[in-house]
Z-matrix of the N, CA and C atoms (Angstrom, degrees):
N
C 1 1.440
C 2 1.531 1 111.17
N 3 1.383 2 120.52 1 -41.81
C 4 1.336 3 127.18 2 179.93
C 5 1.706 4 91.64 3 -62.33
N 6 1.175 5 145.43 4 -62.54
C 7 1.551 6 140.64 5 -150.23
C 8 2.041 7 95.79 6 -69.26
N 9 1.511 8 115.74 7 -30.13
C 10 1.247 9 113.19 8 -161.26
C 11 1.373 10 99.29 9 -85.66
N 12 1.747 11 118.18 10 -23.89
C 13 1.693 12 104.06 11 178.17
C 14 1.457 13 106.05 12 -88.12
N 15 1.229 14 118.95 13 -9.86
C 16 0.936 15 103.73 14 -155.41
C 17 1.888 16 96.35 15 -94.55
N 18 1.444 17 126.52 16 -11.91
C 19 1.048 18 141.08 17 -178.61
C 20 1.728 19 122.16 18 -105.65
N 21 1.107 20 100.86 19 -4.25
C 22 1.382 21 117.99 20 175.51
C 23 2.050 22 98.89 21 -100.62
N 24 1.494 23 108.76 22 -60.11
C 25 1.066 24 111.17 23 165.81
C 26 1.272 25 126.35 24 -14.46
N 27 1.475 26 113.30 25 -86.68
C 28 1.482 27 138.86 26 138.44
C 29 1.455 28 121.57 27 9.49
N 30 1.396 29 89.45 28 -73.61
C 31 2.193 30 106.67 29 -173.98
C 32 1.812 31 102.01 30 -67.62
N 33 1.585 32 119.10 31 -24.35
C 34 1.861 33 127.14 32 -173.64
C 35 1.601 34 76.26 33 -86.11
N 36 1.304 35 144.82 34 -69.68
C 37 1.224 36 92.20 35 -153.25
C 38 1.883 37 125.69 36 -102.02
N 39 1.324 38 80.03 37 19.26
C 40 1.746 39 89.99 38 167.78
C 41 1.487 40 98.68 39 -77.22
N 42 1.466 41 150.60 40 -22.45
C 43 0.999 42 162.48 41 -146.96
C 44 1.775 43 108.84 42 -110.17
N 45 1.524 44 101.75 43 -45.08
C 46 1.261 45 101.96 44 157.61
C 47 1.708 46 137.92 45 -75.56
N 48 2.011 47 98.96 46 -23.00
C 49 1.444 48 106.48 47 172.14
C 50 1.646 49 98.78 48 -70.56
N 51 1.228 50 131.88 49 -44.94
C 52 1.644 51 125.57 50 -170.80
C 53 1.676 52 99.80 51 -66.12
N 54 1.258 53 127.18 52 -50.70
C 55 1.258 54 105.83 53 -171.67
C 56 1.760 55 137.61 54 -66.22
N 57 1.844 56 84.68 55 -14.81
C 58 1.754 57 107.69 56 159.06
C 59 1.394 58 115.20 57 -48.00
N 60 1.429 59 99.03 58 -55.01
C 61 1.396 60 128.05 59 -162.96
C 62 1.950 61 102.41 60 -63.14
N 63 1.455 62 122.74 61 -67.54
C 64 1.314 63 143.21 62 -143.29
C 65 1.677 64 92.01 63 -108.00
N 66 1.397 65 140.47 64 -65.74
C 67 1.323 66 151.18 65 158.48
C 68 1.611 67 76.92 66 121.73
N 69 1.185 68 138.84 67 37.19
C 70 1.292 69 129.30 68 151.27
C 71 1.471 70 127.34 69 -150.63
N 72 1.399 71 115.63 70 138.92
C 73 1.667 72 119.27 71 176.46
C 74 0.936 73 132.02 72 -89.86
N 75 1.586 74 113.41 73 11.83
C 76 1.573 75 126.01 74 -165.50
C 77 1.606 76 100.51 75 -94.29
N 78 1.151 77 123.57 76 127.22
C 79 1.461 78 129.72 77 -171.42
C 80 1.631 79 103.00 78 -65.31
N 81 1.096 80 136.71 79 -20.60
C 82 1.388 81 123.51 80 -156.18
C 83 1.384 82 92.22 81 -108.63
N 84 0.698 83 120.75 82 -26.01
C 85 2.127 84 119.67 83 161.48
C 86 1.531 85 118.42 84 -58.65
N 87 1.457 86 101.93 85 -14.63
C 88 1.822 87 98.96 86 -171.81
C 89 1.777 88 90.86 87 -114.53
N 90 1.714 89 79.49 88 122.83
C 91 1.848 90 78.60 89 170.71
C 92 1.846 91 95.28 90 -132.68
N 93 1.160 92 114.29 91 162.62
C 94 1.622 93 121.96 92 169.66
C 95 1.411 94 110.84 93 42.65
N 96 1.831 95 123.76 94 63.58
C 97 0.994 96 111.78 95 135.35
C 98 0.973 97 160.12 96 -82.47
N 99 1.144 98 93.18 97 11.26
C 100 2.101 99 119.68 98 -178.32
C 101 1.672 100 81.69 99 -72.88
N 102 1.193 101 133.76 100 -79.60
C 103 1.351 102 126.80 101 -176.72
C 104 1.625 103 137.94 102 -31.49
N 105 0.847 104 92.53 103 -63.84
C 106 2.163 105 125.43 104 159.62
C 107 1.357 106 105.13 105 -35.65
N 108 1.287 107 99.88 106 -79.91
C 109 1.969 108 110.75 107 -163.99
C 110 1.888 109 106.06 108 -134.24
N 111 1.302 110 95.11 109 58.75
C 112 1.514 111 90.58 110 173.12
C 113 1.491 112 131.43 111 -48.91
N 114 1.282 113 127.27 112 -28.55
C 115 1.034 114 142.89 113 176.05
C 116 1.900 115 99.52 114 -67.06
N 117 1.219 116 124.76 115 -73.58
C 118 1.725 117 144.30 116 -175.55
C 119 1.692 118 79.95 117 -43.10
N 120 1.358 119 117.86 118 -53.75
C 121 1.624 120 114.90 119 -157.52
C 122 1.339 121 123.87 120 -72.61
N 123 1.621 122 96.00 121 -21.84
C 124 1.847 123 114.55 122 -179.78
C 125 1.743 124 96.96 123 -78.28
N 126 1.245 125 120.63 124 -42.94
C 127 1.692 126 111.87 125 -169.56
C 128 1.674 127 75.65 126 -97.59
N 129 0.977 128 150.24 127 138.52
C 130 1.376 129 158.63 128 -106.34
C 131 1.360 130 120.65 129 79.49
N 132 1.315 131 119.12 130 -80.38
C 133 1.281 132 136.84 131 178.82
C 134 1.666 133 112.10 132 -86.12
N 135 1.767 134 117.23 133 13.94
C 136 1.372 135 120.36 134 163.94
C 137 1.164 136 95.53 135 -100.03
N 138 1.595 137 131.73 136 -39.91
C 139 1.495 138 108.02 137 -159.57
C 140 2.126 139 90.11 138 -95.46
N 141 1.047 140 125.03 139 -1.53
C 142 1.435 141 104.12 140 -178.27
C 143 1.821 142 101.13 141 -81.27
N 144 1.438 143 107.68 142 -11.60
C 145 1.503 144 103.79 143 -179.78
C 146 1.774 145 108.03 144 -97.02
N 147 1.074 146 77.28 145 -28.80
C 148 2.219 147 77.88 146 173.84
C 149 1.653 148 92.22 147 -78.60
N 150 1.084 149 160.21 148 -22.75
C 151 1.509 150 144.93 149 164.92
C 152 1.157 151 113.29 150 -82.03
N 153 1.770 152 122.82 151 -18.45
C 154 1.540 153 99.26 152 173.64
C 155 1.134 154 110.18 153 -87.53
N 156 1.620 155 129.61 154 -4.43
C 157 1.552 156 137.94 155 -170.29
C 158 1.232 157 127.08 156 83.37
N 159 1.235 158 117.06 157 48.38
C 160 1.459 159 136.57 158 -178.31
C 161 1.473 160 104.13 159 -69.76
N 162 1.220 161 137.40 160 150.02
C 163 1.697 162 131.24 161 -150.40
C 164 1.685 163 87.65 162 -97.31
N 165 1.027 164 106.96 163 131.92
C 166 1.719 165 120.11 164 158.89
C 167 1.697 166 112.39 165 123.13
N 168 1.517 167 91.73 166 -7.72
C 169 1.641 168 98.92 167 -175.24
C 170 1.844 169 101.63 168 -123.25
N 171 0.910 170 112.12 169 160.78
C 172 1.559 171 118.17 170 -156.94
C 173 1.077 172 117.98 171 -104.98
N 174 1.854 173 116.25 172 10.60
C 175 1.527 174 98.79 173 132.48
C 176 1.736 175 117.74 174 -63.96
N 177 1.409 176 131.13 175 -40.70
C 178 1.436 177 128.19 176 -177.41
C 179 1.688 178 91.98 177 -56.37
N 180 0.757 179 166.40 178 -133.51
C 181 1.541 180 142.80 179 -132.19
C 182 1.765 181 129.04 180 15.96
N 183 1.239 182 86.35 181 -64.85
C 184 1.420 183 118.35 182 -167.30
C 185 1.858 184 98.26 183 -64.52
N 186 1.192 185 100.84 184 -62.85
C 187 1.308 186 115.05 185 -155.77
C 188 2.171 187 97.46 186 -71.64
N 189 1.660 188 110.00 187 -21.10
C 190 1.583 189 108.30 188 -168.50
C 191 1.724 190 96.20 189 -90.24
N 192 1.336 191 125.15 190 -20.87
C 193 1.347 192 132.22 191 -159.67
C 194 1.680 193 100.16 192 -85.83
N 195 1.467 194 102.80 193 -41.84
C 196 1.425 195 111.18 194 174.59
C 197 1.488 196 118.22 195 -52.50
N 198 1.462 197 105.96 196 -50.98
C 199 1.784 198 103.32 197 -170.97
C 200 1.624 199 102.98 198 -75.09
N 201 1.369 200 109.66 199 -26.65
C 202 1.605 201 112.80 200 -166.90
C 203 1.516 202 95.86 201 -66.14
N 204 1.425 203 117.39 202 -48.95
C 205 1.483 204 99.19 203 180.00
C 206 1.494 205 143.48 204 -74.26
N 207 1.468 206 83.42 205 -12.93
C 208 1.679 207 95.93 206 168.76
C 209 1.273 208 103.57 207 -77.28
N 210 1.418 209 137.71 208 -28.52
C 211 1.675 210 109.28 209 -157.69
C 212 1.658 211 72.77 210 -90.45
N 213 1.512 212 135.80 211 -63.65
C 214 1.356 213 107.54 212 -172.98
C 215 1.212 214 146.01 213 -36.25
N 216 1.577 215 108.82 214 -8.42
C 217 1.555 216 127.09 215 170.74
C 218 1.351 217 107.43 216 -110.81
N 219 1.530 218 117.49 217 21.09
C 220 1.420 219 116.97 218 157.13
C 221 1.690 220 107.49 219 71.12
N 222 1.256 221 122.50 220 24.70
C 223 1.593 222 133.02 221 -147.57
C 224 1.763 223 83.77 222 -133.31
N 225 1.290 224 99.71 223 61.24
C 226 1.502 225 90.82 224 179.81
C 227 1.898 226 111.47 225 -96.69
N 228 1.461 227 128.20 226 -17.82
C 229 1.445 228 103.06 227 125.62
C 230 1.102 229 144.85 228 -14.60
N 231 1.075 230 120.52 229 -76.59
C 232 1.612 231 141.86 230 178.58
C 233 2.073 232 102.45 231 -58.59
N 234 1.119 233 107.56 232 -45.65
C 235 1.649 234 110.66 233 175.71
C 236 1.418 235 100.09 234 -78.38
N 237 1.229 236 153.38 235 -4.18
C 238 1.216 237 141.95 236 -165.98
C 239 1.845 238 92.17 237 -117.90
N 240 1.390 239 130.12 238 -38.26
C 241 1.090 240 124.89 239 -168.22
C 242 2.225 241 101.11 240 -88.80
N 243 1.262 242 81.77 241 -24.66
C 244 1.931 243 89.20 242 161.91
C 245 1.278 244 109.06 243 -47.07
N 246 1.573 245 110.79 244 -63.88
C 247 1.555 246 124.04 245 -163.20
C 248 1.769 247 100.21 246 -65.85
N 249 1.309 248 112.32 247 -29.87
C 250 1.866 249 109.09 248 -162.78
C 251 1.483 250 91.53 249 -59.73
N 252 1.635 251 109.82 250 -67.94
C 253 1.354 252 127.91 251 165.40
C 254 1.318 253 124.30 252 8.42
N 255 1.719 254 90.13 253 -73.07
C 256 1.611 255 101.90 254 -171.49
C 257 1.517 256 107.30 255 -70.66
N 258 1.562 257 130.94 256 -44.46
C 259 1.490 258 130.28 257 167.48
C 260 1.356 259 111.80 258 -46.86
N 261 1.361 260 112.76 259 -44.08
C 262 1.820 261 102.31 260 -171.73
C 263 1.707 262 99.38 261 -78.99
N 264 1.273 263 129.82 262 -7.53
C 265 1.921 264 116.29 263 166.39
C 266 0.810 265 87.87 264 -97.66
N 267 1.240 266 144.93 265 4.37
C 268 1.770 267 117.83 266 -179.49
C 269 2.029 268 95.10 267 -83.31
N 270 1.313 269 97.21 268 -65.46
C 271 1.347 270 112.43 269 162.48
C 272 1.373 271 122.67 270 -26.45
N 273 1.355 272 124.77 271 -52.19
C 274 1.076 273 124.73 272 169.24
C 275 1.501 274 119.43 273 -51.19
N 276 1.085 275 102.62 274 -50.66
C 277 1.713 276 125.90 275 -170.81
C 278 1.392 277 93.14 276 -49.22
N 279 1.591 278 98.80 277 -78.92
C 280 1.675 279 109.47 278 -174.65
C 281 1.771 280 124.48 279 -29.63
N 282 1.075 281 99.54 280 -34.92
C 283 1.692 282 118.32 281 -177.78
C 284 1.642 283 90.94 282 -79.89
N 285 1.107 284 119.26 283 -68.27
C 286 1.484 285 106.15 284 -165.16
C 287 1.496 286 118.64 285 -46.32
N 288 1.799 287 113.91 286 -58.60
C 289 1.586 288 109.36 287 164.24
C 290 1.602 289 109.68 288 -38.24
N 291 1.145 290 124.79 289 -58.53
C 292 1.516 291 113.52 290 -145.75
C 293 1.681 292 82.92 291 -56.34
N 294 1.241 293 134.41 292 -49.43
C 295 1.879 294 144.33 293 -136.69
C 296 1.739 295 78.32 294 -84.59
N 297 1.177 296 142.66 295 -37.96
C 298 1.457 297 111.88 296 -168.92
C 299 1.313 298 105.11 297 -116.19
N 300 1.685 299 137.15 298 -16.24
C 301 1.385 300 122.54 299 172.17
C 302 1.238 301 106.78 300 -103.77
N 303 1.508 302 136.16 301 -42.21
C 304 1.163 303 110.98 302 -173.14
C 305 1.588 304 127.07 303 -102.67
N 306 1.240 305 107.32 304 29.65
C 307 1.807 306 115.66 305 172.16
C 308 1.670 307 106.62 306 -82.92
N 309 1.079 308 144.34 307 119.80
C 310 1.231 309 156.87 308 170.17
C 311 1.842 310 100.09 309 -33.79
N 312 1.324 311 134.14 310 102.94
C 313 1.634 312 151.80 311 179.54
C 314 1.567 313 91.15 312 -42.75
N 315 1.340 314 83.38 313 121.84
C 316 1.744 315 100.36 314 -177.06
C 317 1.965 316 109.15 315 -90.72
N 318 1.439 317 106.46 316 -14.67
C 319 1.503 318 127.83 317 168.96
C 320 1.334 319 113.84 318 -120.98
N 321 1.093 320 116.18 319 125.28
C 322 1.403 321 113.60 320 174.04
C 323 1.571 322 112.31 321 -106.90
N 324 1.714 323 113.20 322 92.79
C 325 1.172 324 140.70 323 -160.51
C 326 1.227 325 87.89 324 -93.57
N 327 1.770 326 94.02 325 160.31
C 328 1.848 327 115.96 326 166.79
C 329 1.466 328 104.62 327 -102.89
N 330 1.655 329 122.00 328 88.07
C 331 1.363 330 102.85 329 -163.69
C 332 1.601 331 89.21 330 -123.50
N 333 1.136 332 122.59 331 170.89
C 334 1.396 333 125.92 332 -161.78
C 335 1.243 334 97.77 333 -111.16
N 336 1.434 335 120.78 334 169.73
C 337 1.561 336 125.31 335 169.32
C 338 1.511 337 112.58 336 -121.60
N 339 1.303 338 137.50 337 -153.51
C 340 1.353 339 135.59 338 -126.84
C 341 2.258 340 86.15 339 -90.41
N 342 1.408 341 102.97 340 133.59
C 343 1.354 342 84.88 341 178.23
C 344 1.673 343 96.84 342 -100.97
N 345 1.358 344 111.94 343 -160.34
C 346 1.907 345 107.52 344 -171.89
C 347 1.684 346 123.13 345 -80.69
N 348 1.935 347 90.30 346 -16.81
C 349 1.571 348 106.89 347 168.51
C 350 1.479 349 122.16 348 -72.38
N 351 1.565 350 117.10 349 -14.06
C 352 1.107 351 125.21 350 -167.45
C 353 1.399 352 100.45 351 -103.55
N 354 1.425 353 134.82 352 -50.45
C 355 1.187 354 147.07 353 178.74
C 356 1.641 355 107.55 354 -59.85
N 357 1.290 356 121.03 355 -21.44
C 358 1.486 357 123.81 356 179.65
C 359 1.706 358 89.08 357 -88.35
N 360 0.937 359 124.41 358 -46.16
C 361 1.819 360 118.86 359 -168.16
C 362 1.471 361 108.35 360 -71.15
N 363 1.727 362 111.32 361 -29.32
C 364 1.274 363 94.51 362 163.81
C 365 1.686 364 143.01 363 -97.41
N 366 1.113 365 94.50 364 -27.58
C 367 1.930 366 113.02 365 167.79
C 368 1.560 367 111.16 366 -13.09
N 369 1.482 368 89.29 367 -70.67
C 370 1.443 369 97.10 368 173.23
C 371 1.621 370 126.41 369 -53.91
N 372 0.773 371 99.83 370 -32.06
C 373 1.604 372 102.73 371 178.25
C 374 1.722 373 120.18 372 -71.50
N 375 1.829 374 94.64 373 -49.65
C 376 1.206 375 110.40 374 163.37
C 377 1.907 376 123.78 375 -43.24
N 378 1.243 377 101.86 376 -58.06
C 379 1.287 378 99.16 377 -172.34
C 380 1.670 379 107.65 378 -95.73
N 381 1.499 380 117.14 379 4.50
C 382 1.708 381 86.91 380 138.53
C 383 0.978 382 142.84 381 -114.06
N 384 1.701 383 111.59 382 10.22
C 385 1.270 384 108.07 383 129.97
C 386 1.286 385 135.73 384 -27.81
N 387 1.274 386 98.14 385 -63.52
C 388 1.530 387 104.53 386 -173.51
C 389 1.797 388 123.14 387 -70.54
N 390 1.016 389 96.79 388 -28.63
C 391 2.110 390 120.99 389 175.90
C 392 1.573 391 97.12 390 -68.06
N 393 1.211 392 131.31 391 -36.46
C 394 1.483 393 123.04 392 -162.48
C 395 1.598 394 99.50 393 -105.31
N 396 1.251 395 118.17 394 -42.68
C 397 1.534 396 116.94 395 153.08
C 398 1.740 397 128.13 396 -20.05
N 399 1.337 398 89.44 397 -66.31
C 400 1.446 399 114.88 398 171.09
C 401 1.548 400 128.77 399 -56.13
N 402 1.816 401 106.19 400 -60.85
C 403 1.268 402 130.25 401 175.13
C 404 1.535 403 117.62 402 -134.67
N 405 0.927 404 89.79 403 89.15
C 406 2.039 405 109.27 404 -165.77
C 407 1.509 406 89.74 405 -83.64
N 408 1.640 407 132.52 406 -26.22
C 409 1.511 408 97.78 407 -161.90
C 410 1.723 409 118.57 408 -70.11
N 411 1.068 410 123.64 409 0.30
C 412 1.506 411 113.05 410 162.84
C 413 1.177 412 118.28 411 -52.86
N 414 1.237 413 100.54 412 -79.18
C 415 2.068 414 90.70 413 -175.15
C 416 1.845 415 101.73 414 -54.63
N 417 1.255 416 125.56 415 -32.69
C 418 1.472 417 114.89 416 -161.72
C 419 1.423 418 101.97 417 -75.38
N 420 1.519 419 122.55 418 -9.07
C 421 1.812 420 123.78 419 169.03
C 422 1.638 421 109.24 420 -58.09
N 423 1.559 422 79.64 421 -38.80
C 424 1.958 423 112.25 422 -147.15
C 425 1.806 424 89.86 423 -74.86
N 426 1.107 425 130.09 424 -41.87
C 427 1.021 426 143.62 425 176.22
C 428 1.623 427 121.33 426 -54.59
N 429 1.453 428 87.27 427 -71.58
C 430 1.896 429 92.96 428 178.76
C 431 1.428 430 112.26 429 -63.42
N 432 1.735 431 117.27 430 -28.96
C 433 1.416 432 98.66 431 -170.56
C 434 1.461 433 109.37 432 -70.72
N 435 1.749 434 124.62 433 -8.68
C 436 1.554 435 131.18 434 -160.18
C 437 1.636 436 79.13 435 -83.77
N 438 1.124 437 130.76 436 -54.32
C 439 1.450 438 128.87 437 -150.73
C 440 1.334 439 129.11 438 -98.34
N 441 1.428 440 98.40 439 -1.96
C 442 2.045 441 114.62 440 169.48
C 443 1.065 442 92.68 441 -55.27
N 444 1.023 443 120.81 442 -93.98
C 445 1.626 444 151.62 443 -179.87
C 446 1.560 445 92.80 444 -18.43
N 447 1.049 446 154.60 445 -51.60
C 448 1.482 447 150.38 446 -155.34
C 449 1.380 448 107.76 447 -85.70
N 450 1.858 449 101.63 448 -49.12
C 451 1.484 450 102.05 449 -165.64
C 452 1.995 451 102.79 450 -80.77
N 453 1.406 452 128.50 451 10.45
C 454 1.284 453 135.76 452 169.86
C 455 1.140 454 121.29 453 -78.68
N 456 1.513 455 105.84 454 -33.73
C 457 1.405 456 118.95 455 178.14
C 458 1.421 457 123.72 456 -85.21
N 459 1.456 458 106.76 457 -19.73
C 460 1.121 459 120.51 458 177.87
C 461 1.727 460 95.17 459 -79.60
């Protein structure tokens, strides 16, 4: 839950810096932002790959712990429709970059890219993504010690 707010977070206000930018959220209005705002477009296509669970960033935590426990709970349904899951957002993802950075800009706007207020709001976000990706056992200490205790009683 901590990797999903913290990556959902992230993707709302990359969503709010483009709509500053464009005055619209409708995907088929945004073409060639790799060109435009390469910088806005590079953490774009970082957090759509840290939500589909690309290994090293801390949505993949979330998403490898899930299937592992289903096949260990013999719930290999449930681990096999995990995995569909994760291919069909990956898919999703993939389609969305190609539809807003790499379609040739159907307007050739004066739009700005990441200013130093924006790059300070995201850093942080960015790299714990990337820190919990890497080295998840903090929260996963923080985690088991909440749920020893629960699953005993149970």
């Amino acid at each position: 839950m901590i990797s999903h707010g913290l990556i959902t977070g992230m993707m709302f206000m990359l969503v709010g810096l483009v709509h500053d930018r464009y005055h619209t959220r409708n995907i088929s209005e945004l073409h060639g932002l790799v060109w435009q705002i390469p910088a806005l477009s590079s953490i774009i296509i970082f957090g759509a790959l840290a939500s589909a669970g690309i290994p090293s960033l801390s949505g993949f935590i979330g998403e490898i712990q899930i299937i592992i426990g289903a096949v260990q709970a013999k719930q290999l349904v449930w681990a096999i429709a995990a995995g569909l899951g994760i291919i069909l957002t990956f898919g999703y993802y993939l389609m969305m970059i190609s539809k807003i950075n790499l379609k040739k800009p159907t307007k050739n706007l004066k739009v700005f890219d990441l200013e130093k207020r924006e790059i300070v709001m995201l850093a942080p976000l960015v790299a714990l993504i990337v820190f919990l990706g890497i080295y998840p056992q903090p929260v996963l200490k923080l985690i088991d010690s909440a749920v020893t205790p629960i699953l005993k009683i149970i």
